[in-house]
N, C-alpha and C positions, 0 to 999 in steps of 0.2 A: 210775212212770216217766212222765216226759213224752211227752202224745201228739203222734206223728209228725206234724211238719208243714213242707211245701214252702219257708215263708217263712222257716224258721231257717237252709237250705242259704246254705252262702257257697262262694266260687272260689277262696280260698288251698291249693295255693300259688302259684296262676296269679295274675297282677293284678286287684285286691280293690278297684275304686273305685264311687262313687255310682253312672256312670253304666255300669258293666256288670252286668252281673242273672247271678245263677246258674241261675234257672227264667225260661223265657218264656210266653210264652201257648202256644205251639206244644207245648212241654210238657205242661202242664195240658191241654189240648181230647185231646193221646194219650191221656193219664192217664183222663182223663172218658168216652173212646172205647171203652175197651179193658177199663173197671171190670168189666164184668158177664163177661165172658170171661176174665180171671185170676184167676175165682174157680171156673171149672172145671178138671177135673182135666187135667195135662198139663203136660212141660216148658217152663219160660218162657225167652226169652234176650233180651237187652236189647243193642243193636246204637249205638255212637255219642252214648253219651248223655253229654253233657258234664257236670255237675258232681253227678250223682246220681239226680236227680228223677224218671227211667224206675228205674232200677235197685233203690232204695230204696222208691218209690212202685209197683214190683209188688210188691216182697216185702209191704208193707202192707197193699196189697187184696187180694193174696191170701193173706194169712198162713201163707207159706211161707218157707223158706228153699230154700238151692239154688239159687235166681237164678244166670244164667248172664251174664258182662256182657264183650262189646267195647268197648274204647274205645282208638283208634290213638294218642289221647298218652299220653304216663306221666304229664303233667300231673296230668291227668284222673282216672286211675287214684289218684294221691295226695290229689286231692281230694274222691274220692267214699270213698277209707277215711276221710278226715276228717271229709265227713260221716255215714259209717256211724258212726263210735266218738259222735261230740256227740249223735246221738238215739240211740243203743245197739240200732243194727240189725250189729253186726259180726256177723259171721260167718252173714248171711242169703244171702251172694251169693260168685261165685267170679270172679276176673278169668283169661280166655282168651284163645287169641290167634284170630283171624280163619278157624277150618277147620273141620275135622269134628267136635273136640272139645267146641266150643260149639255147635255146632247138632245133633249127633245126639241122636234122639228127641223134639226139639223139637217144641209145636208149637202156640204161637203168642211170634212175634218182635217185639218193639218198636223200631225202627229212628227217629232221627233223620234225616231227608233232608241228605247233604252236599251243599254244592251244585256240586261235580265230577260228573260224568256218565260219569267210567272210574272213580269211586270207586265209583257208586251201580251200575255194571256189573258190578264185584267182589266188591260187596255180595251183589247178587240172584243171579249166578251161584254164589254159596258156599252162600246158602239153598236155593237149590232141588238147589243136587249132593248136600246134607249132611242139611236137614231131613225131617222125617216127610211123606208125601204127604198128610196133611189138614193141614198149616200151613198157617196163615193171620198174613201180615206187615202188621203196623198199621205206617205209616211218616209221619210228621208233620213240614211244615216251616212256617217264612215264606211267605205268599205272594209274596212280593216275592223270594223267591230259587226259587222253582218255576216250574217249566215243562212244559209239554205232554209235551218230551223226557224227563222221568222216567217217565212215563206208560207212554210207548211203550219206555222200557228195562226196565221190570216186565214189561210186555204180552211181552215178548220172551224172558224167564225164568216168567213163568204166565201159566196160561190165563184167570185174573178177573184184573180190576184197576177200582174201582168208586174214585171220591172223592169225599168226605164235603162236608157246608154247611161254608161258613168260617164260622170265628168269632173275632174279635177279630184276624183280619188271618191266622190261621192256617188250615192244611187237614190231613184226615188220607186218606191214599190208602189203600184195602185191597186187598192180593195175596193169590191160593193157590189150588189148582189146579197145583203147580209142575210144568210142562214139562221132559221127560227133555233132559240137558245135556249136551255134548260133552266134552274138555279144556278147561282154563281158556283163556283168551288171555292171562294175564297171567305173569310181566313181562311189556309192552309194551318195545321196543325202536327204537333209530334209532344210527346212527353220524354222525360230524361230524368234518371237516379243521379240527384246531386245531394243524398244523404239525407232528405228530410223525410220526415213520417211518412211522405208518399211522394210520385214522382213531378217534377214542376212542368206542369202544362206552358205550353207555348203556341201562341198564336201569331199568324203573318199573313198581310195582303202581302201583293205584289212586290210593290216598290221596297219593301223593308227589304233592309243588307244581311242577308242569308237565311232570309227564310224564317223557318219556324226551327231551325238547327241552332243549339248551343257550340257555340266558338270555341276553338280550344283555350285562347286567351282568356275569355271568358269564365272558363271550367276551372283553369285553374288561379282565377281571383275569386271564386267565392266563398272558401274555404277559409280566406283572410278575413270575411264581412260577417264573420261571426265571431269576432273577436276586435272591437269596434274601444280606442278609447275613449275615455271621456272628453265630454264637448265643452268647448270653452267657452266662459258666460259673458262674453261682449256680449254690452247693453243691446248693440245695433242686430245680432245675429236673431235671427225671425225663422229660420228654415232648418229643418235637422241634419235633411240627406237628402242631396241630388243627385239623382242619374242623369247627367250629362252625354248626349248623342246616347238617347234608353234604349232604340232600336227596338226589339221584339218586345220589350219590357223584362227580359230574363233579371238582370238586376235588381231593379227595384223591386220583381215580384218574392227575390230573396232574401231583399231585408225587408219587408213588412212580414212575411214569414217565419222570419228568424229573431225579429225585434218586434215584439207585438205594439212596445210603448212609442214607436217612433213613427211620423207621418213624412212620407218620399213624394218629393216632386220629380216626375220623371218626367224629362222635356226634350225632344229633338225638334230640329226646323223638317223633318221629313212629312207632310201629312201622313202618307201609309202605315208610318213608323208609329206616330203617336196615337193611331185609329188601333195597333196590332197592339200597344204596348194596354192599351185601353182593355184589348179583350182578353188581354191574359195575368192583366191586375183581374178580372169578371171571374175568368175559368178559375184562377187559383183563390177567390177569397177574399179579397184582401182588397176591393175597388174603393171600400171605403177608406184607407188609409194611404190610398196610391190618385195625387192627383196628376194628370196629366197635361202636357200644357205642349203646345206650338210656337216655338219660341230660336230664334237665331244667334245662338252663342252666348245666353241668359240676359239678355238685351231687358227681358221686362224686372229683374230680380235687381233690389239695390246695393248698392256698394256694403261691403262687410256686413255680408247679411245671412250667409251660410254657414255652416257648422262643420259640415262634411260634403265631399264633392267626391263623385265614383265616377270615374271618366274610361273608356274603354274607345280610345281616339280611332276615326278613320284617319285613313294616309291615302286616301284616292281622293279627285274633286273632281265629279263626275267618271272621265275616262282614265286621266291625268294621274299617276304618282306623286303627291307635292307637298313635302314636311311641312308646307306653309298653313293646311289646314289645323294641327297639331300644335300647332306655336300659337296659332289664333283664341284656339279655345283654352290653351294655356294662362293666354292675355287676360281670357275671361274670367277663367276661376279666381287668378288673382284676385284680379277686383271684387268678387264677389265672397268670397273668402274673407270671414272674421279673423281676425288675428289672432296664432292660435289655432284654428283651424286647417283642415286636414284636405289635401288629395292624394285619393288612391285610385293608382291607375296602371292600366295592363295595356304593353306594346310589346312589339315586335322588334325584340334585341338588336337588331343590325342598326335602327333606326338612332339606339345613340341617344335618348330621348333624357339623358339623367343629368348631366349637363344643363341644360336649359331649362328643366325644371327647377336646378338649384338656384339658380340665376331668376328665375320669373316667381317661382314662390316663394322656396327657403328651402331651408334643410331636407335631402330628402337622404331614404332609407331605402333599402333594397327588402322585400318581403318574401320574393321568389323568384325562383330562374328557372326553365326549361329548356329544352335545346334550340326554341323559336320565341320565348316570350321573357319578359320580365315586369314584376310585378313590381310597382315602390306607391313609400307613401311618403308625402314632402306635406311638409310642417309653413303655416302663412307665417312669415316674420312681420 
């Protein structure tokens, strides 16, 4: 068998180009940190690790299986069974969701530092509610994306918290000692007047992209989703309205609101997302007409099968600024798009997005413009 090595991991089925890496240094300096302690005895679990390189690289050094692994995208998830099967580590490691399951009897966790500070809250508070009292959480980022504030949100879930030399731009912080924990705080919640009978509740763990806050881009597409044309009757479309990348669920909770007769599948590859998006179809009403689905760019949804597609794109991949994400899930609506049918969607003007929308779906229209957003809706040819 070929031995196991870091440099052969790739990011498919995430976007696979030059200048994105599937291991960074941040990676390797945990890996190098944490060598001599995954080779004592004790459950391991791997927290955030994006394309394999914690999760694969303990089972390695500690010649175990059983690896316990988080990871909030499904992306992710598909890409580390991909790189489990290319170096023939399947079935050394188990994918879990974020609670007691993964972390009981654990006890030492390998954690990627996000660089949200209610993720890294959710994080430390699940380890120390779930894991063993002698854990001890190796957690490793960027320097450039860490802050004193992680520090002091470990300090606040255990009683050590020591940080390592940098090396190569990277740091590793170690936790344990975990401090007896209260209830979660999460969801996080907030309400907002977007003009309905009452105000739309929003709910958010962690990892969701902005919380329980309505975006401004956001704010001002919804005032468009009340005025919705008619849907076009290809034989093949099966689906009304998709919230594509739902986040908190704010969208979809405003057209099952607004549209009593229509059923929304609201879908991101985020777990946290689609856990948040879940309880604020709950808070607002409306769960029976809002399913919710974990899904990587409508991967499970068939060709010309939607009606309507409400897309409120990110432009970050993880740390990274990369139109490449924006173009991807453009790819997707396409395809999943009846002929005839609609995307409407709210970007960030600089970004230039009308172009390649006319080009990937059809005809598009401009809805609204702000001094940072633009609203359009492109027609599937």
């Amino acid at each position: 068998m070929t031995p196991f090595s870091l440099d052969r991991l790739r990011r498919r089925p995430d976007l696979d180009t030059p200048e994105l890496v599937a291991v960074d240094a941040a990676d390797r300096l945990l890996l190098d940190t944490s060598a001599e302690r995954l080779r004592l005895p004790g459950d391991i679990a791997t927290i955030n690790d994006a394309y394999g390189a914690l999760t694969l690289g303990a089972a390695h050094l500690s010649g175990r299986s059983g690896i316990r692994a988080f990871q909030d995208g499904v992306v992710h998830e598909r890409a580390l069974a991909l790189n489990a099967a290319d170096q023939g580590l399947q079935g050394t490691y188990r994918s879990l969701a974020l609670d007691a399951g993964l972390l009981d009897g654990v006890s030492t966790v390998l954690l990627r530092l996000p660089r949200s500070l209610e993720e890294l809250d959710e994080i430390a508070w699940t380890i120390a509610a779930h894991a063993r009292p002698d854990v001890v959480v190796l957690a490793a980022g960027r320097i450039k994306h860490m802050s004193l504030s992680m520090n002091a949100i470990l300090g606040r879930h255990f009683g050590d918290v020591t940080a390592g030399l940098a090396r190569q731009k990277a740091r590793v912080l170690t936790a344990s000692a975990p401090r007896p924990v209260g209830a979660s705080s999460f969801p996080r919640r907030a309400r907002h007047d977007v003009g309905l009978a009452r105000p739309l509740e929003l709910l958010a763990y962690g990892a969701t992209f902005g919380g329980p806050a309505l975006d401004p881009g956001t704010r001002l597409l919804l005032p468009h989703l009340r005025r919705l044309r008619p849907f076009p009757t290809h034989a093949a479309a099966t689906v009304d309205v998709v919230d594509l990348g739902c986040g908190n669920g704010a969208i979809a909770a405003f057209l099952a609101l607004t549209h009593p007769d229509l059923r929304v599948l609201a879908t991101d590859q985020s777990a946290s997302a689609t856990a948040s998006a879940a309880a604020t179809a709950a808070a607002n009403g409306v769960a029976d007409r809002i399913t919710v689905s974990r899904d990587d760019a409508l991967s499970a949804l068939p060709d010309a099968s939607a009606r309507l597609i409400v897309l409120n794109p990110p432009f970050h991949l993880g740390s990274t600024v990369h139109a490449g994400v924006a173009h991807r899930l453009f790819d997707a609506c396409a395809r999943v798009l009846a002929p005839g049918g609609e995307l409407i969607t709210v970007w960030n003007s600089h970004l230039r997005y009308r172009p390649v929308l006319e080009r990937v779906i059809g005809t598009t229209r401009q809805l609204d413009r702000s001094s940072r957003f633009t609203v359009t809706a492109s027609t599937r040819r």
